[in-house]
N, CA and C atoms as an extended XYZ file, in Angstrom:
291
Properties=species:S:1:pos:R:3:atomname:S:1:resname:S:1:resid:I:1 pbc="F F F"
N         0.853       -1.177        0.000 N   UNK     1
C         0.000        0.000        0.000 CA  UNK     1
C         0.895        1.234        0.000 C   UNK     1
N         0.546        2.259       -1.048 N   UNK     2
C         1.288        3.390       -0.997 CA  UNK     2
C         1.020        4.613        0.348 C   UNK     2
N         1.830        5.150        0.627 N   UNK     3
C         1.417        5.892        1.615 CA  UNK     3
C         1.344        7.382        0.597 C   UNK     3
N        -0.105        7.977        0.980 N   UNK     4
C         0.623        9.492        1.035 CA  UNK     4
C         1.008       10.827        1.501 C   UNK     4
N         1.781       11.501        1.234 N   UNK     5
C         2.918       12.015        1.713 CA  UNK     5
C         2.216       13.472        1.686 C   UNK     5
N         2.368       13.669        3.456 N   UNK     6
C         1.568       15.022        4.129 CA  UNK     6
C         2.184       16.217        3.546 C   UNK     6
N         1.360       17.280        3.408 N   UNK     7
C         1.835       18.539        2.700 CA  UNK     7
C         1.506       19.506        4.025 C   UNK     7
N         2.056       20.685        3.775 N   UNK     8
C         2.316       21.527        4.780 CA  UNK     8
C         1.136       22.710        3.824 C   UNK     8
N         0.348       23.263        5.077 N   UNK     9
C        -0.463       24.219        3.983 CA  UNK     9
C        -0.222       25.450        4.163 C   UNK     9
N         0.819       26.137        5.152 N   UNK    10
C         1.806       27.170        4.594 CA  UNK    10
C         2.236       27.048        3.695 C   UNK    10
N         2.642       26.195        3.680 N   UNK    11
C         4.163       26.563        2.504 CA  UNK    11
C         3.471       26.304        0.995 C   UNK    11
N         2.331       25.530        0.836 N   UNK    12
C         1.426       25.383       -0.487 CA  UNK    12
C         0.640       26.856       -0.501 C   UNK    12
N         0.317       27.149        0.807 N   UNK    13
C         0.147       29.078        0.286 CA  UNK    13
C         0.742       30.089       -0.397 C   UNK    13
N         2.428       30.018        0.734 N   UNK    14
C         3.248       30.461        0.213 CA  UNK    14
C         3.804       30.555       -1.000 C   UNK    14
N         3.729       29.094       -1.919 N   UNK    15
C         4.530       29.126       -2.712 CA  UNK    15
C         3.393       29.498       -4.038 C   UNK    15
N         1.916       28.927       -3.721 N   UNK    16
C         0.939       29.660       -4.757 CA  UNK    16
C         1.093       30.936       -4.564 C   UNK    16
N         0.915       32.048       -3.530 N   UNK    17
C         1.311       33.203       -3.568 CA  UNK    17
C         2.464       33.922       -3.868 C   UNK    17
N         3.537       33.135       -3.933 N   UNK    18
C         4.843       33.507       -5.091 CA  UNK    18
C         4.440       33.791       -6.938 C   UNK    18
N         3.890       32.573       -7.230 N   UNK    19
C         3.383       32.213       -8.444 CA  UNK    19
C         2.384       31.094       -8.765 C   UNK    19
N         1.186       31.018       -9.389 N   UNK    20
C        -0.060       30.273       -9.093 CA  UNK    20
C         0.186       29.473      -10.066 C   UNK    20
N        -0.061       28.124       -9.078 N   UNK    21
C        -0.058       26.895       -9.677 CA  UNK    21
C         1.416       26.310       -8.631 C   UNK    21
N         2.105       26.791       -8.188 N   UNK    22
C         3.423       25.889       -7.869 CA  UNK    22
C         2.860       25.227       -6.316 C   UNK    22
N         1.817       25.927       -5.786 N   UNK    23
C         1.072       25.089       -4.537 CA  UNK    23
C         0.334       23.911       -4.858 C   UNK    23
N        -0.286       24.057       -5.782 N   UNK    24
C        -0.963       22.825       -6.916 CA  UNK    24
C         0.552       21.741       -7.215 C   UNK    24
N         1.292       21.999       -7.445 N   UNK    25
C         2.619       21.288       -7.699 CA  UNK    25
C         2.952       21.064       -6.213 C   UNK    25
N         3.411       21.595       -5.342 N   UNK    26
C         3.877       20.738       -3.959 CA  UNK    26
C         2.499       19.734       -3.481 C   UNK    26
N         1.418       20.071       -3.891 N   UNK    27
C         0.277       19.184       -3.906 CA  UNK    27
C         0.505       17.927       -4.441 C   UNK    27
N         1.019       17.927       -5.532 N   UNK    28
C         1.060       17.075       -6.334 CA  UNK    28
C        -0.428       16.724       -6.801 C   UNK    28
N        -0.962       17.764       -7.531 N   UNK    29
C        -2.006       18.419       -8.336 CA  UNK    29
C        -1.242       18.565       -9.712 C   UNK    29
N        -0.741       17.860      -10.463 N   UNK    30
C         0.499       18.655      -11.450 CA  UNK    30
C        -0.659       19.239      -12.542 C   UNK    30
N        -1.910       18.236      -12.439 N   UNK    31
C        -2.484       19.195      -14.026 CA  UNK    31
C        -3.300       20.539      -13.335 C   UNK    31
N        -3.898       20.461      -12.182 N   UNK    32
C        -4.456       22.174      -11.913 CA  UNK    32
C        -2.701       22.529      -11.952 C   UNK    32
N        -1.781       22.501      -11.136 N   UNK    33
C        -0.854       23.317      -10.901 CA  UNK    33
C        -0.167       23.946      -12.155 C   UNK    33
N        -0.773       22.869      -13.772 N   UNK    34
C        -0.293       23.817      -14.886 CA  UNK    34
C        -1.256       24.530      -15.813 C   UNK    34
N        -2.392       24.182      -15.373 N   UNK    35
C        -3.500       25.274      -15.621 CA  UNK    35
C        -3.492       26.632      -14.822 C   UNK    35
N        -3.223       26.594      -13.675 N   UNK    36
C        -2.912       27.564      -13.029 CA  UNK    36
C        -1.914       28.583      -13.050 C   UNK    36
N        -1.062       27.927      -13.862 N   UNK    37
C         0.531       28.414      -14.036 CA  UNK    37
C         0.635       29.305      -15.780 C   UNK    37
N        -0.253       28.378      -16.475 N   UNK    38
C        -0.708       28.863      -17.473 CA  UNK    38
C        -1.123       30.094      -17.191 C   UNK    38
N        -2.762       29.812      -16.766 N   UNK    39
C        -3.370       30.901      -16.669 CA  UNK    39
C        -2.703       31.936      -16.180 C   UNK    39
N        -2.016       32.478      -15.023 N   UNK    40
C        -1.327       32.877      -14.478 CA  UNK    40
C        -0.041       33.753      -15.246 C   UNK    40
N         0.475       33.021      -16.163 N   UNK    41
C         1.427       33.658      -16.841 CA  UNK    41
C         1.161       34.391      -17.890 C   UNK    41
N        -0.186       33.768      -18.435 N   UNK    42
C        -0.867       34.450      -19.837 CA  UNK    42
C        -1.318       35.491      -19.797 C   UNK    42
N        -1.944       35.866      -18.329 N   UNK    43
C        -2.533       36.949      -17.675 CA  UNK    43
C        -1.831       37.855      -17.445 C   UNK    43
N        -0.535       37.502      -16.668 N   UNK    44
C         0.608       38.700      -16.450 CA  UNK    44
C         1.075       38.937      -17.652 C   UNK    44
N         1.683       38.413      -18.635 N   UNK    45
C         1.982       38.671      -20.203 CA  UNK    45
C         0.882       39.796      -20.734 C   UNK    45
N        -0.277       39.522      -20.534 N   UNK    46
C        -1.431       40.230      -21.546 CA  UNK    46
C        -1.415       41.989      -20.558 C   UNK    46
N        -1.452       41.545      -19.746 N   UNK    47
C        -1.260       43.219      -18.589 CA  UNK    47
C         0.059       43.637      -19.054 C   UNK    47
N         1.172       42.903      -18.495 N   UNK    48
C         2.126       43.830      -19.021 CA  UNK    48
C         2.642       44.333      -20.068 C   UNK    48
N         1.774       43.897      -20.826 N   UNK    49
C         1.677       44.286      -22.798 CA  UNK    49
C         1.027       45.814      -22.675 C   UNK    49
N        -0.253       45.244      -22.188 N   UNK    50
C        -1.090       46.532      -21.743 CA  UNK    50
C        -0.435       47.806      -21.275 C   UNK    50
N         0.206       47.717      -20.450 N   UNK    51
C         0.714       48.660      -19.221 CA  UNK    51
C         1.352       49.848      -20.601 C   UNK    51
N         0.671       50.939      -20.275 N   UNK    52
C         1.517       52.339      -21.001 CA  UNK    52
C         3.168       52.522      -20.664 C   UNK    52
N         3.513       53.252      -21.011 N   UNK    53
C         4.613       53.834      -20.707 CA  UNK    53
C         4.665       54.722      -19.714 C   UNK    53
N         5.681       54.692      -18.656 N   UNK    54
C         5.739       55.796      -17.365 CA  UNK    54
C         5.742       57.258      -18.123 C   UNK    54
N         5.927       57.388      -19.411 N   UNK    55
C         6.535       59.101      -19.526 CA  UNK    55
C         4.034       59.205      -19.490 C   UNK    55
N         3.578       58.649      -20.284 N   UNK    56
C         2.447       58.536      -20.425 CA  UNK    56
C         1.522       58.430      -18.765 C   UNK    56
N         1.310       57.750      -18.357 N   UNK    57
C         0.992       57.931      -16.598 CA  UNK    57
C         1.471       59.038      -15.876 C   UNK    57
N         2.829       59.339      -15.938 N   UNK    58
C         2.650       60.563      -15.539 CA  UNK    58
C         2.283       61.827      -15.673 C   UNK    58
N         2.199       61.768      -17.226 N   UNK    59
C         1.662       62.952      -18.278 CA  UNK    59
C         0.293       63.288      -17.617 C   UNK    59
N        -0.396       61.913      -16.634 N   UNK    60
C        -1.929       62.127      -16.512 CA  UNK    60
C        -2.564       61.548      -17.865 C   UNK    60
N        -2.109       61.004      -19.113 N   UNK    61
C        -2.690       60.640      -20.387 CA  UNK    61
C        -3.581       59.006      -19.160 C   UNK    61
N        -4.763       59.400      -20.006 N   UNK    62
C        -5.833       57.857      -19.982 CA  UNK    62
C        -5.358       56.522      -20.929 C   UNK    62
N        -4.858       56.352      -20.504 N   UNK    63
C        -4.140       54.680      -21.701 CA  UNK    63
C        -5.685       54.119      -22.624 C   UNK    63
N        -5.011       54.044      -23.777 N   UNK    64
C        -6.163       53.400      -24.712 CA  UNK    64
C        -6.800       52.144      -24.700 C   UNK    64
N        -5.826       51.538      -23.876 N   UNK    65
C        -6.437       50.156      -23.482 CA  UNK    65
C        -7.169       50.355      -22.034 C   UNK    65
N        -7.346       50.832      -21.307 N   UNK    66
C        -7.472       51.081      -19.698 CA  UNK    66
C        -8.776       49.648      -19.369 C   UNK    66
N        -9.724       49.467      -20.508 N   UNK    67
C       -10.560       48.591      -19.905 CA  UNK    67
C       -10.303       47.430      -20.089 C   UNK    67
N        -9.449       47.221      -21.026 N   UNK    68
C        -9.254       45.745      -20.980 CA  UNK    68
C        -7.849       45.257      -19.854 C   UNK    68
N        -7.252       46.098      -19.864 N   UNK    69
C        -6.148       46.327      -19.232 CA  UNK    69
C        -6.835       45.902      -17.633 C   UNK    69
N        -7.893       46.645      -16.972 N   UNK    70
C        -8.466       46.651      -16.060 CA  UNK    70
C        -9.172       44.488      -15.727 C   UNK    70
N        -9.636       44.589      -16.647 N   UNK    71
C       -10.885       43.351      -16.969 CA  UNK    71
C        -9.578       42.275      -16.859 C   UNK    71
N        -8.426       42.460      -17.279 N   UNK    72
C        -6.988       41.559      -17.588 CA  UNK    72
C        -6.702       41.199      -15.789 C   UNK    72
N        -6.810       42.423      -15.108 N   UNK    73
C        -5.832       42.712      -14.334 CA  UNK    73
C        -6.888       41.875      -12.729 C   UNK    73
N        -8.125       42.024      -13.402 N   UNK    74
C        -9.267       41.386      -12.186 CA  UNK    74
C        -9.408       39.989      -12.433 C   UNK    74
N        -8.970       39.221      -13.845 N   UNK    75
C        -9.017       38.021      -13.162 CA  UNK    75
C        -7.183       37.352      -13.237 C   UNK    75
N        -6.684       38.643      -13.247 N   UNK    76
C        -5.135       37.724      -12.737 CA  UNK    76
C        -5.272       38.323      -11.403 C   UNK    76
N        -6.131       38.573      -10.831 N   UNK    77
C        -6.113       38.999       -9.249 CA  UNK    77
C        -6.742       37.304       -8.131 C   UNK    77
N        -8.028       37.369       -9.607 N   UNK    78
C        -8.979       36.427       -9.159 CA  UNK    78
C        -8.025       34.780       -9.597 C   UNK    78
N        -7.100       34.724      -10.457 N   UNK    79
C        -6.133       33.510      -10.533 CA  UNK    79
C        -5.603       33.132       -9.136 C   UNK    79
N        -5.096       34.409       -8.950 N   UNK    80
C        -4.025       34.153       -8.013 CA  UNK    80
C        -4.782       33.642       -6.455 C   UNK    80
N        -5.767       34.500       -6.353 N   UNK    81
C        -6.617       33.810       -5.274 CA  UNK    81
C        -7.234       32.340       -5.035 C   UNK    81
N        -8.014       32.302       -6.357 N   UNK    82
C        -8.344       30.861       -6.573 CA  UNK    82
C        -7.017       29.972       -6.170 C   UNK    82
N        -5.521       30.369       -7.022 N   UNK    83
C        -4.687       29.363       -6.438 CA  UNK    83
C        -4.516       29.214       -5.335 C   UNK    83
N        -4.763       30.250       -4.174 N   UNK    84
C        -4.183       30.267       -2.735 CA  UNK    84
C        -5.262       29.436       -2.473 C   UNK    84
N        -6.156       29.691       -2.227 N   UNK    85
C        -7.441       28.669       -1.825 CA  UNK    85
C        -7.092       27.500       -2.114 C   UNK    85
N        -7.379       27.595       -3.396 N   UNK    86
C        -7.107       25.712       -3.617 CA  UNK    86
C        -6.003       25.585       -3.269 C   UNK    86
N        -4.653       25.461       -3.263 N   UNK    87
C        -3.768       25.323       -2.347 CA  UNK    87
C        -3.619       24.828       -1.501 C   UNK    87
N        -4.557       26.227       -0.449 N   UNK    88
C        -4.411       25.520        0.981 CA  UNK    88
C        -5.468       24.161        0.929 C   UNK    88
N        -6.607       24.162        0.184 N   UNK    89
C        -7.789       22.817        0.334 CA  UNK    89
C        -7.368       21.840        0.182 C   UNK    89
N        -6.107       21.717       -1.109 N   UNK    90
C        -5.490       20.280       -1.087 CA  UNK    90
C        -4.560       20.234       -0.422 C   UNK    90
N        -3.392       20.880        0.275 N   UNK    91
C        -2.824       20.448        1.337 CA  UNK    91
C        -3.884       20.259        2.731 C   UNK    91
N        -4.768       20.572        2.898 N   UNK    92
C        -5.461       19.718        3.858 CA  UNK    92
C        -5.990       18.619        3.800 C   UNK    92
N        -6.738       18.021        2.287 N   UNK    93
C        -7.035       17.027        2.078 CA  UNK    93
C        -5.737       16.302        2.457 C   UNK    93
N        -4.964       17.085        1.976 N   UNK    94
C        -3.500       15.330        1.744 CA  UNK    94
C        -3.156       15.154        3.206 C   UNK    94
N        -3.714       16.321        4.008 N   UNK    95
C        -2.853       16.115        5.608 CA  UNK    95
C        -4.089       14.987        6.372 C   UNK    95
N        -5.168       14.825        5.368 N   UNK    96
C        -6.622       14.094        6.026 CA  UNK    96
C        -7.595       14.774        6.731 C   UNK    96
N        -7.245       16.393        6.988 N   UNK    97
C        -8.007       16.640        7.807 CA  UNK    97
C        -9.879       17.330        6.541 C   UNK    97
């Protein structure tokens, strides 16, 4: 019989709150942890595409993208949360409690 092997649900917080999906990975969740990681990276890529230039923000100029930029930026907020959550849910499952 295999045993399995207790996870700590700090450190599956911690490390989803570094970057989402790698708590899914100390889970040993590997396919959410690369949906998550996906999502996660595609999201920061598409914002920081978005993001104007500092001479522009400070000018006070309204960026031409501002709503999608915005709509980008709420669900790489809402990624990153979902990963902490789930995170911590499967390191508790794996601890049994």
């Amino acid at each position: 019989m295999r045993m399995r092997r207790a996870t700590n649900r700090g450190v599956a917080v911690i490390l989803s709150a570094i970057l989402p999906g790698l708590g899914q990975f100390y889970n040993r969740e590997f396919w959410k942890g690369a949906v998550f990681l996906v999502a996660g990276l595609a999201l920061g890529w598409a914002s920081a595409a978005l993001v104007p230039p500092l001479n522009e923000i400070l000018a006070g100029k309204p960026p031409p993208g501002l709503g999608r930029l915005m709509i980008i930026l709420v669900l790489l907020l809402v990624c990153y949360g979902w990963s902490i959550v789930d995170a911590y849910r499967g390191a508790a499952r794996r601890a049994g409690e």
